[in-house]
C-alpha positions as CSV (number, residue, x, y, z in Angstrom):
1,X,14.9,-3.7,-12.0
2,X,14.2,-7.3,-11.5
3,X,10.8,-9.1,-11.0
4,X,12.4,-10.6,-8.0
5,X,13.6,-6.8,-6.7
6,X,10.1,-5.2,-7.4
7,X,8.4,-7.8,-5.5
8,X,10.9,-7.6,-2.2
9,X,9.7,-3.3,-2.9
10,X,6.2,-4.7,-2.7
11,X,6.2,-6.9,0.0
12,X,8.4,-4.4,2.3
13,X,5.7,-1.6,1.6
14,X,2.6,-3.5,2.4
15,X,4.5,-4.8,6.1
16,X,4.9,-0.8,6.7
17,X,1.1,-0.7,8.1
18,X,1.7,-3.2,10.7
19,X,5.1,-1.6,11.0
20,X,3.2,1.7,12.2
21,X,1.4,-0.1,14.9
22,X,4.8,-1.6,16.3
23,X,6.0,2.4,16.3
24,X,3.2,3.4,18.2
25,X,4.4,1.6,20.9
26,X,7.9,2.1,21.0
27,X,7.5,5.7,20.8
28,X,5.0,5.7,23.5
29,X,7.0,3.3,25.6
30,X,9.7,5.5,25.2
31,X,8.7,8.6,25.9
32,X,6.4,6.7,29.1
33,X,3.1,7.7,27.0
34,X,0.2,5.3,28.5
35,X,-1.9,3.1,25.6
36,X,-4.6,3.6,26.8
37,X,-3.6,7.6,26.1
38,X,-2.4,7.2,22.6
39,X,-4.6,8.6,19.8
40,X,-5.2,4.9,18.4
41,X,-8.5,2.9,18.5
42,X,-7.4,-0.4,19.5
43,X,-10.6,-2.1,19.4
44,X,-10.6,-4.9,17.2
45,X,-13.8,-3.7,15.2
46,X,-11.8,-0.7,14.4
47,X,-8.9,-2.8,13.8
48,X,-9.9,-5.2,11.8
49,X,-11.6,-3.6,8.8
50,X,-8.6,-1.3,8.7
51,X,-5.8,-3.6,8.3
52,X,-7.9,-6.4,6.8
53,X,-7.0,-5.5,3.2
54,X,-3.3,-4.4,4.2
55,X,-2.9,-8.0,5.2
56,X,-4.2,-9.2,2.3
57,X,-2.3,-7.6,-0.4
58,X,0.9,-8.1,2.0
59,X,-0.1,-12.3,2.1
60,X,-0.6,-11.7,-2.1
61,X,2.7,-9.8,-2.6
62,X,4.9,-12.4,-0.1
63,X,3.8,-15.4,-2.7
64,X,4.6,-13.2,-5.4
65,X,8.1,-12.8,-4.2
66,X,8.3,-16.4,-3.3
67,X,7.2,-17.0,-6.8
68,X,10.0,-14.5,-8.2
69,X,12.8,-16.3,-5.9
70,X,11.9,-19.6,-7.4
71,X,10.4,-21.0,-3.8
72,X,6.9,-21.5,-5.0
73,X,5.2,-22.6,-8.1
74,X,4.2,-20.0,-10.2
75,X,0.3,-22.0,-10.0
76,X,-0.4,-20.7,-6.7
77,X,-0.6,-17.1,-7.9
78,X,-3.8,-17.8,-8.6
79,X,-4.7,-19.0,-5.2
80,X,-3.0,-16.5,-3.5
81,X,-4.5,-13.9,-5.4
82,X,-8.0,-15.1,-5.0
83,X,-7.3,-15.4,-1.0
84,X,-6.2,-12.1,-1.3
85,X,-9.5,-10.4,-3.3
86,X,-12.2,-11.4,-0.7
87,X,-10.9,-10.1,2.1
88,X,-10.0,-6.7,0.0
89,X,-13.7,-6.5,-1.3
90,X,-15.1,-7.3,2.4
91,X,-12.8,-4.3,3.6
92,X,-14.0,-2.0,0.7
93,X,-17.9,-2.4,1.3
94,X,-17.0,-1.4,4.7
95,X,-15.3,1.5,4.6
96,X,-17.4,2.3,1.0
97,X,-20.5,2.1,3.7
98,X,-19.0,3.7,7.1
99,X,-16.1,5.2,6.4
100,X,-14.9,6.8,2.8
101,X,-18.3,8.0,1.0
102,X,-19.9,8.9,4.5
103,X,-17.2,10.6,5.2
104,X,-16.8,12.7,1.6
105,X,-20.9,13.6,2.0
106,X,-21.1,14.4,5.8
107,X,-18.0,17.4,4.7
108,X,-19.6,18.7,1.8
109,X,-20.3,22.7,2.4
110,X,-17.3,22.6,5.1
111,X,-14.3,24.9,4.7
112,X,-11.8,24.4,2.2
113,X,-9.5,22.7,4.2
114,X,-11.5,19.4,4.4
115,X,-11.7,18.7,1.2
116,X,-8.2,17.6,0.1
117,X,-8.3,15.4,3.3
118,X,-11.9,13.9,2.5
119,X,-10.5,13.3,-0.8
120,X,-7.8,11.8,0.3
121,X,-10.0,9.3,2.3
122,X,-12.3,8.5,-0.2
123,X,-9.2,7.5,-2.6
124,X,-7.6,5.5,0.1
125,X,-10.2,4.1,1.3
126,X,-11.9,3.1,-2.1
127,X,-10.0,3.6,-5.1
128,X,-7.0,2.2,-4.4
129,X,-8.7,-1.2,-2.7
130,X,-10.6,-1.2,-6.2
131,X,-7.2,-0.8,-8.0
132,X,-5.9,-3.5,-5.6
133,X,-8.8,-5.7,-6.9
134,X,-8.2,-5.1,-10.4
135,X,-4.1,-6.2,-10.1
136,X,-5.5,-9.0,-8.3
137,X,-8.1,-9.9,-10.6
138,X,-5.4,-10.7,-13.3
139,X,-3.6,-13.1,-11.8
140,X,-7.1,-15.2,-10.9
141,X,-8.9,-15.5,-13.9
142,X,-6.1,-18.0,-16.0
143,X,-2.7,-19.3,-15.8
144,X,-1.1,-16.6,-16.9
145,X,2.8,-16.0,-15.8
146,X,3.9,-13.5,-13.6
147,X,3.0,-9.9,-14.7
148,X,1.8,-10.9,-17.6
149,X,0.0,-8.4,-20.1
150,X,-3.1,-8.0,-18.1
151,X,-1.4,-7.8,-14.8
152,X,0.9,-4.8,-16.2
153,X,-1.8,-2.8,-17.3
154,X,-3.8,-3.2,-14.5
155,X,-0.1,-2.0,-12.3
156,X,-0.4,1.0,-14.2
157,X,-3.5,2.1,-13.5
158,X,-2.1,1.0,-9.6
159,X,0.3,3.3,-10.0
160,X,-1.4,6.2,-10.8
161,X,-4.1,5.7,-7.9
162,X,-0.7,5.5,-5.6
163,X,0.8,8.0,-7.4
164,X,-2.3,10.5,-6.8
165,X,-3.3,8.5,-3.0
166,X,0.3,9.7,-1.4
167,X,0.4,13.0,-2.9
168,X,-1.9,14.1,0.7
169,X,0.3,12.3,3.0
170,X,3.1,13.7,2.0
171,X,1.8,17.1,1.9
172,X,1.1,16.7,5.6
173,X,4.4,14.9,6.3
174,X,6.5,18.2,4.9
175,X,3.5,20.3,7.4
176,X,4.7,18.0,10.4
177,X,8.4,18.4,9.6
178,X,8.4,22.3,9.3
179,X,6.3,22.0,12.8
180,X,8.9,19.8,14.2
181,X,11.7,21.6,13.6
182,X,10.6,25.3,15.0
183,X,9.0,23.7,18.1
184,X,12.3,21.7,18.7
185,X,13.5,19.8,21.2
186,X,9.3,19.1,21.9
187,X,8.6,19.3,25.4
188,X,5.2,19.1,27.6
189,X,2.0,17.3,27.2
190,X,2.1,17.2,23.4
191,X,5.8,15.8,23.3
192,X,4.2,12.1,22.6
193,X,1.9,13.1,20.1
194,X,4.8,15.4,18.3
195,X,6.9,12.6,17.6
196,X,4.1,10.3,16.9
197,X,3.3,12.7,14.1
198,X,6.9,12.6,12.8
199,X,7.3,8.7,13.0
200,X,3.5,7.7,11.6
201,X,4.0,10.6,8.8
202,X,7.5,9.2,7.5
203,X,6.6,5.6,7.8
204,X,3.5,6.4,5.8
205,X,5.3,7.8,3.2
206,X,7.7,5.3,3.1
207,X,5.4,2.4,2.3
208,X,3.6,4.8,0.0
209,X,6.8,4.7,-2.1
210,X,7.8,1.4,-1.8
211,X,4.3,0.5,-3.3
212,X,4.8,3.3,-6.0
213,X,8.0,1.4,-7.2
214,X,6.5,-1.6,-7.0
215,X,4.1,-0.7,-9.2
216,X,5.5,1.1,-11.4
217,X,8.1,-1.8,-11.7
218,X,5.2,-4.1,-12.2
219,X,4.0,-1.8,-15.2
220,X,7.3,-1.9,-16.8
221,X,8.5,-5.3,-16.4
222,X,8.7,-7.8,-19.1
223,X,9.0,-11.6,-18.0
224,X,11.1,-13.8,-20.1
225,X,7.4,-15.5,-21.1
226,X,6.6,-12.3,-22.8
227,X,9.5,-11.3,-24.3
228,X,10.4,-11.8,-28.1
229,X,12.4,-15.0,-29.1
230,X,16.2,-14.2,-29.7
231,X,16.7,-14.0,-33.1
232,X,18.2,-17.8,-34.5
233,X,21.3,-17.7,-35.4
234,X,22.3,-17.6,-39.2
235,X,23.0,-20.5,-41.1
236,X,26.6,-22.0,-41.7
237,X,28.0,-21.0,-45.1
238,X,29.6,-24.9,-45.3
């Protein structure tokens, strides 16, 4: 895979959160579901600190495929990626003190059941901004080229948080799916929230994946600035 390929993977995967909003509302308009009845907080101090880092790393990854196609200079990584790591650490102090840790405490003693999901919370909601930071550390502190050393070890550890983050998700998409299909064709009150569950769930996975190959593409990647100088070619015997 090329640099150019793994980026397009990247950038595709970080749109799928604003993607999800967009689905929402088609599914709702649709099936005549009202917004202010749909199971999504739309005001903008929920809003914000949840798709504040998403836009972020989606601004950060649309430079880097710019970069890969040759549209932008490779100097504006840096920029990019230092754009991109404030508004990632602003979102991670917020959800590290409202959302992820609170959340992991306040269900500690529960049944069983909550603690894959609070785990799952906690590692979306801090480990993987962290291992955001980390990728996006490397490309501010020098000049480096694209994926360079630094910024492919740092995509490995990004894809094992991703790697481990989706496994929940996906657990619950298969749960929603084997739901769907004995209660099908849905019909009643929950028909709305049914299909909601069937469209957030697959989109969610879907950028989950996307990232994963990007990041494992990242990880495995060597640019032409990194890669060994072709043998020279031996010497004429005249």
């Amino acid at each position: 895979m090329t640099f150019r390929t793994a980026a397009r993977f990247g950038v595709a995967g970080s749109a799928i959160p604003f993607a999800r909003i967009a689905a929402r509302l088609v599914v709702g308009s649709i099936i005549g579901q009202p917004i202010a009845d749909m199971s999504f907080h739309w005001d903008p101090l929920a809003i914000v600190p949840a798709y504040l880092a998403p836009a972020a790393i989606f601004g950060f990854l649309l430079v880097l495929y710019r970069v890969s196609a040759g549209r932008t200079q490779p100097s504006r990584l840096s920029d990019a990626a230092l754009a991109a790591s404030v508004p990632t650490i602003a979102a991670l102090a917020v959800d590290l003190r409202w959302r992820a840790v609170s959340n992991l405490i306040s269900n500690m003693g529960q049944f069983r059941g909550v603690w894959p999901y609070s785990v799952s919370w906690l590692i979306s909601g801090a480990v993987e901004p962290v291992a955001w930071l980390c990728f996006l550390v490397t490309f501010v502190r020098g000049k480096a080229p694209p994926l360079a050393r630094s910024s492919r070890r740092a995509a490995a550890w990004l894809a094992a948080v991703l790697f481990v983050g989706g496994l929940w998700p996906m657990l619950n998409l298969v749960a929603t799916l084997t739901d769907f299909w004995w209660i099908f064709p849905p019909r009643g009150a929950r028909i709305y929230y049914t299909w909601n569950g069937v469209v957030q769930g697959s989109l969610g996975v879907l950028g989950w994946l996307l990232l994963l190959i990007f990041a494992v593409a990242a990880w495995r990647i060597r640019p032409a600035a990194e890669a060994p100088p072709a043998p020279s070619p031996a010497p004429s015997p005249n």
